[in-house]
VOMI-251588 format. One record per residue: z negated, x, y of N, C-alpha, C in turn. Coordinates in steps of 0.2 Angstrom, whole numbers, plus 5000, padded with zeros to 4 digits. Layout:
BEGIN
ZXYZXYZXY/...
END
This chain:
BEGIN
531550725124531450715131531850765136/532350815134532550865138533350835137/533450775134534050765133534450745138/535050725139535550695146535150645145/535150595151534950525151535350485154/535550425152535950385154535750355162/536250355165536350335174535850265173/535450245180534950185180535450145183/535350085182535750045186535650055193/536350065195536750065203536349995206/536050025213535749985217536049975223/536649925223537249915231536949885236/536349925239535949905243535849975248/535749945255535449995261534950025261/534750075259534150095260533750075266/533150065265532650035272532450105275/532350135281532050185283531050185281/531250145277530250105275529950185273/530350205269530050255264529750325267/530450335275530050385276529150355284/529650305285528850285290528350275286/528350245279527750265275527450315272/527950345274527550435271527350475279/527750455287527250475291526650445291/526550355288525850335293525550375286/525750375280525050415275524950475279/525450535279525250595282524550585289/524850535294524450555299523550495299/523750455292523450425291522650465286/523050515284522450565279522050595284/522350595291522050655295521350585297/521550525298521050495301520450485296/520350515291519850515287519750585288/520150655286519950715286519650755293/519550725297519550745304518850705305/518550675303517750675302517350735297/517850765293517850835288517750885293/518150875296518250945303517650965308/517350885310517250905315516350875313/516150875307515750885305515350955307/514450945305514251035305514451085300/514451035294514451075288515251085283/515651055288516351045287516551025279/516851085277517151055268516551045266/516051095266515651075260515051015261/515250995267514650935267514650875266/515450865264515650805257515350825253/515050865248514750885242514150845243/513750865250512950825250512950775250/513450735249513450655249513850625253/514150555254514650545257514450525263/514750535269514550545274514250445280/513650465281513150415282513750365289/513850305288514150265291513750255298/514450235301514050205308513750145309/513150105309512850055311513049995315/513649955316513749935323513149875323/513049845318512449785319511949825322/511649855317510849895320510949925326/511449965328511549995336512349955338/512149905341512849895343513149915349/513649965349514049985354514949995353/515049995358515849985359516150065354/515650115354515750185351515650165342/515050125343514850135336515450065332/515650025336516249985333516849995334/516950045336517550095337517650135330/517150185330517150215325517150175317/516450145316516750085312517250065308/517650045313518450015313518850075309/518850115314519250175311519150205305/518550205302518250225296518650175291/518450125291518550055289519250075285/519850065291520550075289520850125287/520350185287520550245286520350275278/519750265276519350295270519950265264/520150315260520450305255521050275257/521250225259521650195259522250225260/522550285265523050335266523250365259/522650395257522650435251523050395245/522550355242523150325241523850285241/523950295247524750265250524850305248/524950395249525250455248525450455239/524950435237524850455232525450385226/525550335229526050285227526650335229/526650325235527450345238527650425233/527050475231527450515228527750505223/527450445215527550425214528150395214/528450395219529250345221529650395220/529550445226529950525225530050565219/529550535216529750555206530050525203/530050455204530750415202531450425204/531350415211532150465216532350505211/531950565211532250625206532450615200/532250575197532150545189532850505188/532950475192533650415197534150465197/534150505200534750555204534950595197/534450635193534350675186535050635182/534650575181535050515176535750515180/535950505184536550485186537150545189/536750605186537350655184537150695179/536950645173536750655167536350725166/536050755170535750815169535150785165/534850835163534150835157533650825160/533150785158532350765162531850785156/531450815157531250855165531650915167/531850935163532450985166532051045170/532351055176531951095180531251065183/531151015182530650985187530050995185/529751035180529251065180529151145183/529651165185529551205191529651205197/529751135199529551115205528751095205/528451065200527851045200527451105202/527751185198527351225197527151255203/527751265209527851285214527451235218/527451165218527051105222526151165220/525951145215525251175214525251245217/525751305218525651355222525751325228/525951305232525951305239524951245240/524751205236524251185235523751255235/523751275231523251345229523251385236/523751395240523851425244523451395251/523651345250523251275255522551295256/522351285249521751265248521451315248/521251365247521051465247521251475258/521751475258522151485267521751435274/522051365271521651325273521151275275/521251225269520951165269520451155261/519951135260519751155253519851075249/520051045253520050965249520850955250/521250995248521850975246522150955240/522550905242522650835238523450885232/523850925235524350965232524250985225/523851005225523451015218523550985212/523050945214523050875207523650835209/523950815212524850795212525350825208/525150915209525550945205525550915196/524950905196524750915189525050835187/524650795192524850745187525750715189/526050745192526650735191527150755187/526850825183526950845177527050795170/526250775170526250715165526750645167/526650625171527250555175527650585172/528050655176528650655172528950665167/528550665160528850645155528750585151/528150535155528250475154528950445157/529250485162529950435165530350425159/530250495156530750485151530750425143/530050395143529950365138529850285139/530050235135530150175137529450145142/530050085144529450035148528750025146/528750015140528249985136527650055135/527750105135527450165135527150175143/527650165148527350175153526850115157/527050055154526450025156525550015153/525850055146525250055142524950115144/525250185147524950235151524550215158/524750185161524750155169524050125167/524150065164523550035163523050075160/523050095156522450145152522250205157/522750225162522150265166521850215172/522250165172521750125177521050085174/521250085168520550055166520150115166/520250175163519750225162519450255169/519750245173519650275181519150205185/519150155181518950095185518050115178/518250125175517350145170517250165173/517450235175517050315178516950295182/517350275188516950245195516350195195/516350145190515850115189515450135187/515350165182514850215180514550255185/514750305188514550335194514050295197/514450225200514050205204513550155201/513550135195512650115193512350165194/512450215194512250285192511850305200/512150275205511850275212511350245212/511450175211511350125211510550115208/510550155203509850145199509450205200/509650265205509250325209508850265217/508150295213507950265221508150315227/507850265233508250285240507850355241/508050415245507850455246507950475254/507550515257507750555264508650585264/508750555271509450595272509350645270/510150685269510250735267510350775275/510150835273510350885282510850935281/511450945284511651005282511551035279/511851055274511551155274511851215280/511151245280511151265285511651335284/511851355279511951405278513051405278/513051335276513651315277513951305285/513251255287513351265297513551315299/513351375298513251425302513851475301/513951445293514951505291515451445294/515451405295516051355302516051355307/515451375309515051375318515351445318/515051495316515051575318515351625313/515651605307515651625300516651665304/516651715300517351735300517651715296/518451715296518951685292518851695286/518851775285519051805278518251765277/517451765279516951715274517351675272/517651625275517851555273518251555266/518651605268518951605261518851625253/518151675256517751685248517351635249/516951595254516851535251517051505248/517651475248518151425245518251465239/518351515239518651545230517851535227/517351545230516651555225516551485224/516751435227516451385225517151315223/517651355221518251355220518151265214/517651265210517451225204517351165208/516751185212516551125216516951075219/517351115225517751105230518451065226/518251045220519151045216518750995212/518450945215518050895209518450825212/518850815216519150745217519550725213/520050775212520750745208520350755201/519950785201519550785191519450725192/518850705198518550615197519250575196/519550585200520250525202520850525198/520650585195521450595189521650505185/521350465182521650415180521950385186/521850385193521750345198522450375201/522850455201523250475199523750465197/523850425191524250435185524350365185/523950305190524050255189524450215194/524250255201524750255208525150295208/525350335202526150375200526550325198/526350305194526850255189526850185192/526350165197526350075201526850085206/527150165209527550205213528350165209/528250195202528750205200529050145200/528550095196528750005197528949985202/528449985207528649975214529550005218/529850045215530350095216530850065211/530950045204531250015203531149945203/530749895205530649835206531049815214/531349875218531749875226531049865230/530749865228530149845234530449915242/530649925242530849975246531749975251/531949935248532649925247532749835254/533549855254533449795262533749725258/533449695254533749645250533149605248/533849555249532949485248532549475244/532649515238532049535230531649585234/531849635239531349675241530949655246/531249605251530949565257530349525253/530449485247529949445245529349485241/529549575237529049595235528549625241/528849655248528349665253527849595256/528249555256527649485259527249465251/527549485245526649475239526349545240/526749595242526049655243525649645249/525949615255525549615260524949545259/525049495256524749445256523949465249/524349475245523849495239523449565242/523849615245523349675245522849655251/523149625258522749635262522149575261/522549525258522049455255521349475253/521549525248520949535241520749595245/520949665247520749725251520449715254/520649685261520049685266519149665264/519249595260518549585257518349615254/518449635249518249715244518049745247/518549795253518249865256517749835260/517749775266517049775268516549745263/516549715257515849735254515749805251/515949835250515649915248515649945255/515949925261515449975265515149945267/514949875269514249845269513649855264/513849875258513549885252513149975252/513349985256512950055258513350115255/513050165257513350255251513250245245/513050205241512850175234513350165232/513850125237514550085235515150145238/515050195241515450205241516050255239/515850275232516350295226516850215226/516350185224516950125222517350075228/517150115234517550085240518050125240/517950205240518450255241519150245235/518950245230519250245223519450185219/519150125222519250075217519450005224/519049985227519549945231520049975236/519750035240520350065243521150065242/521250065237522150055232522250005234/521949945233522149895233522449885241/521949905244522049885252522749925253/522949985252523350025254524049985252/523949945246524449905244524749845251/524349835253524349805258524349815264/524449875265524549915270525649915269/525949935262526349945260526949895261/526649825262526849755262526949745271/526349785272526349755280526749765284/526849815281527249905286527949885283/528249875279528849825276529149795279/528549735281528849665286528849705291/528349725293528449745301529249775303/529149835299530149845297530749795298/530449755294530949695291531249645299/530449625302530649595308530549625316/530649685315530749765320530149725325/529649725321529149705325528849795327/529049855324528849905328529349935330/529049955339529649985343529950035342/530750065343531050105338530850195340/530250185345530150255346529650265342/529150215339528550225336528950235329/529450195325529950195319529950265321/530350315326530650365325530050415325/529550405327529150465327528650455319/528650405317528250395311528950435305/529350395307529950425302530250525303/530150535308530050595308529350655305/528850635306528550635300528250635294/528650575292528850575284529350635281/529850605286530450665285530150775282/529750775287529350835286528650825285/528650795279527750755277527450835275/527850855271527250935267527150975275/527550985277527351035284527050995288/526950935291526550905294525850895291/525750885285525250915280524850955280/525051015280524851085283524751085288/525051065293524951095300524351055302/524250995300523950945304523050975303/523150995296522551025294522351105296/522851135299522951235303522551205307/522951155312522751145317521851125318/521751085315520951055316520451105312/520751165308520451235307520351245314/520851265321520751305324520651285329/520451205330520151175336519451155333/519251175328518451145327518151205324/518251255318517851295318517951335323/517451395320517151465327517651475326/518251505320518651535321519051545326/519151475329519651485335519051445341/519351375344518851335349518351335347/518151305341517451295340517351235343/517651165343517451115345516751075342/517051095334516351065330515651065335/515651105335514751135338514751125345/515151145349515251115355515251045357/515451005354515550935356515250895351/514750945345514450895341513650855345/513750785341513350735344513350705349/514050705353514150675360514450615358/514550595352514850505350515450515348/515850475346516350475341517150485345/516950485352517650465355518150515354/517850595354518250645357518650675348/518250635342518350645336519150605334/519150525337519550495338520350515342/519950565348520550585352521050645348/520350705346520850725342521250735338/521150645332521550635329522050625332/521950585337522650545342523350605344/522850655349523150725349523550765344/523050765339523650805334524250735331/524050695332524750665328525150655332/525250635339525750685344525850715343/525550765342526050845342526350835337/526250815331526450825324527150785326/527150715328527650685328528150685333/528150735340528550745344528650835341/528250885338528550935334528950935330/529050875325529350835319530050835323/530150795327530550755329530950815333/530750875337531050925339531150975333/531050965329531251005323531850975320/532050905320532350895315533150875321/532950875326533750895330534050955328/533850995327534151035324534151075318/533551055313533851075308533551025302/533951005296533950945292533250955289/532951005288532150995283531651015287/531151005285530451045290530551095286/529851145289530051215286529851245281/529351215281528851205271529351165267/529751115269530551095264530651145263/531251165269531651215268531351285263/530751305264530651355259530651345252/530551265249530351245244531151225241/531451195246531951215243532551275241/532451325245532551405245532451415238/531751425238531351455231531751405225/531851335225531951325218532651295216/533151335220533851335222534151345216/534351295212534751335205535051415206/534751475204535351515204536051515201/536451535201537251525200537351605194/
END
């Protein structure tokens, strides 16, 4: 597996700008699910108490409560995994460029992986306890030495952790399913009160003390991983990404298939209640994102989005890790005590200002991206990642 690999076949095709507007709408796409994490009482740890109780538009119907709704709807899981495809892709680039000046695979690229899980580790201890960095590290390790092994091994991988990822979640969720109904859960008061008034340095022996807990997604999702790695990778050798009429017709089957079969799915599991919602996050989720991949494609394809909104989504893509980080600094220090304290202050006043934040920070992110990259070619979490794993001479 460490041996030269022969060059893939030359693709005499234009790259689409897809791949990076794909990876800004995932970056800023995570934040519209993580930024109900922020501005919750109980912040990270209150994913643990169960998934967070939906808004009712039927039973209370208001233009807030079908706002929020909406946003929930199009946001939950779906981003995660686009991201989660798309790096998948980045690992075939690599894998592509490797082969085609015959260097060895994996070669160095398990110390890229190693350094991905540090700057993760860092993340998640520093600032955010549900970072995704982590488990990408790991299961990219595994990917990439499937690249190295024939087709037929990596579909037989692909599938096999989608089937075992599609049991776990199911299982789970009979497992709700057959728990009778109980009283909501209430914050913990004790976690309220370290995000409301708690200091920094608490926060982050929180995090390290409860380091097992805070780190149970990518365990749950590991097949689910491993199997939008390698659907990354087909999709990337099939040109689904590429400006050519094989790749124009794979966008309109992703668009029509995922959002066809998605939409229905995701709204029965979140009509289906918190019972369904492992298997909405996890299981139909992917599918819709597929859909999302197809749509954003054509939209490209017939410049049905204006080229300010293409330049600021493509800018960050362009610097996805930093914009990553920052997006989640930032709603540290507008929501916990540590800095604004907006959580406690604006909680309970309705979903609008939840919404606005998000809106907020992805403006900054995309007009800071955009003045960043006037003048210099990587963000700045690139640039150091690529500093640190610089071949020496």
């Amino acid at each position: 597996m460490t041996d030269a690999l022969p060059a893939p076949a030359a693709q005499k095709t234009t790259r689409l700008p897809l791949l990076d507007v794909l990876r800004g709408t995932a970056i800023l796409g995570t934040l519209m699910t993580n930024v109900w994490i922020f501005t919750s009482p109980a912040s990270e740890w209150g994913v643990l108490q169960g998934p967070p109780a939906p808004p009712d538009p039927i039973a209370g119907p208001s233009a807030a409560q079908l706002a929020e709704s909406v946003f929930r709807f199009l946001a939950d899981g779906k981003f995660l995994a686009l991201l989660t495809v798309l790096f998948g892709v980045g690992l075939a680039i690599q894998f592509d460029s490797a082969a085609r000046h015959g260097d060895p695979w994996p070669g160095r690229y398990p110390r890229r992986a190693a350094f991905l899980f540090l700057e993760g580790t860092v993340h998640f201890v520093l600032v955010f306890a549900w970072d995704v960095l982590m488990g990408y590290a790991v299961t990219a390790l595994l990917v990439a030495r499937l690249l190295a092994r024939s087709e037929k091994v990596r579909r037989w991988a692909m599938w096999t952790a989608g089937g075992v990822h599609l049991a776990l979640i199911s299982l789970l969720t009979a497992d709700a399913l057959s728990r009778p109904a109980g009283a909501p859960k209430s914050p913990d008061p004790a976690a309220v009160e370290l995000y409301a008034h708690g200091g920094y340095p608490a926060q982050i022996a929180f995090r390290l003390e409860h380091f097992l807990a805070l780190r149970i997604e990518p365990v749950i999702s590991f097949g689910l991983l491993v199997f939008l790695f390698l659907l990354g990778v087909r999709l990337h050798r099939a040109g689904a990404f590429t400006a050519t009429a094989e790749g124009h017709r794979i966008r309109i089957r992703l668009a029509a298939w995922g959002l066809g079969l998605g939409l229905p799915l995701n709204a029965a599991t979140t009509l289906g209640g918190s019972d369904l919602y492992l298997l909405g996050r996890y299981g139909a989720a992917p599918l819709l994102a597929l859909g999302y991949i197809g749509l954003i494609g054509l939209a490209l394809d017939r410049r049905w989005i204006p080229a300010s909104v293409r330049t600021a989504l493509g800018s960050v893509g362009r610097t996805a890790l930093s914009c990553y980080v920052a997006q989640n600094l930032l709603c540290v220090l507008l929501c916990y005590g540590i800095g604004l304290g907006l959580a406690e202050r604006l909680g309970g006043t309705g979903p609008w200002w939840v919404m606005g934040l998000w809106a907020g920070v992805s403006l900054t992110l995309a007009a800071g991206s955009w003045l960043w990259l006037r003048r210099f070619a990587h963000g700045p979490l690139e640039a150091v990642q690529r500093t640190a794993l610089r071949p020496r001479r």
